[in-house]
C-alpha positions, -999 to +999 in steps of 0.1 A: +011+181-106+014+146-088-018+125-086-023+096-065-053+074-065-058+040-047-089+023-051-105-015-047-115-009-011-147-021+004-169-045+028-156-082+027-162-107+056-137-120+077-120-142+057-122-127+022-102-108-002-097-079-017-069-060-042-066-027-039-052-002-069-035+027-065-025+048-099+001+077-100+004+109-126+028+135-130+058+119-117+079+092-135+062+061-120+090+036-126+119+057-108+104+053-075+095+023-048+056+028-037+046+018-003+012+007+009-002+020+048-028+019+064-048+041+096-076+028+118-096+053+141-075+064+170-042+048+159-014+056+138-005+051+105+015+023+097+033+006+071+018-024+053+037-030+023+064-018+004+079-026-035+113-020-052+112+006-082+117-024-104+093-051-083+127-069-074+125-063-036+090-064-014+086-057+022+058-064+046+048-057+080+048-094+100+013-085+108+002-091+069+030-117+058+015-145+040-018-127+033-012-098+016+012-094-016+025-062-039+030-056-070+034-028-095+032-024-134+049+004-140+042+002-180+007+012-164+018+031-137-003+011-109+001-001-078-015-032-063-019-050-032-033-086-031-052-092+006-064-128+009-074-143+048-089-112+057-093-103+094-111-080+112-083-061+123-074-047+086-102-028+086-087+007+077-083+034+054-052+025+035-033+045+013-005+041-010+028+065-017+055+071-035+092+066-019+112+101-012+142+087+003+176+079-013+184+039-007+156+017+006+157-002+032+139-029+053+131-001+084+126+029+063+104+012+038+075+005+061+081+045+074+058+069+066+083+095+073+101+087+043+070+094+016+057+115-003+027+119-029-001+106-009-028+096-018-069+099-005-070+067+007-095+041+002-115+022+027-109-016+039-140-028+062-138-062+071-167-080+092-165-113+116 
């Protein structure tokens, strides 16, 4: 059975940082590119980031570019993602997945559509 936990979240000010964790069981970790979204109250889910199987290729959403930063070790089968500059508008659950798609691309790797294995999510508040 597949397991997904992300963790790291919490209450930073405006301005702060965070890295959030997300670890995977029951599926070989290494054969698939993980993604990063995130959901505030009342809007959709969207993509935030999204990394190669191998940590070659990374793709972010121009709302996070230059702030936020992925990366994977797969010999520990976690997922990371780095926020620095912090703004009140990343406040959000964000969760993490595992790719279900065959060939990644720049559109379909901030999709939601195209994931599977989710995880719980974990909470991002950030105060101004």
């Amino acid at each position: 059975q597949v397991q997904v936990v992300e963790s790291g979240g919490g209450l930073v000010q405006a301005g702060g940082s965070l890295r959030l964790s997300c670890t995977a069981s029951g599926l070989t970790f290494g054969d698939y590119a993980m993604g990063w979204f995130r959901q505030a109250p009342g809007k959709e889910r969207e993509g935030v980031s999204c990394i190669s199987w191998s940590g070659s290729t990374t793709y972010h959403a121009d709302s996070v570019k230059g702030r936020f930063t992925i990366s994977r070790d797969n010999a520990k089968n976690t997922l990371y993602l780095q926020m620095n500059s912090l703004k009140p508008e990343d406040t959000a659950m964000y969760y993490c997945a595992a790719y279900s798609f065959v060939g990644l691309t720049a559109v379909q790797a901030l999709d939601a559509r195209y994931y599977k294995y989710w995880g719980q999510g974990t909470q991002v508040t950030v105060s101004s």
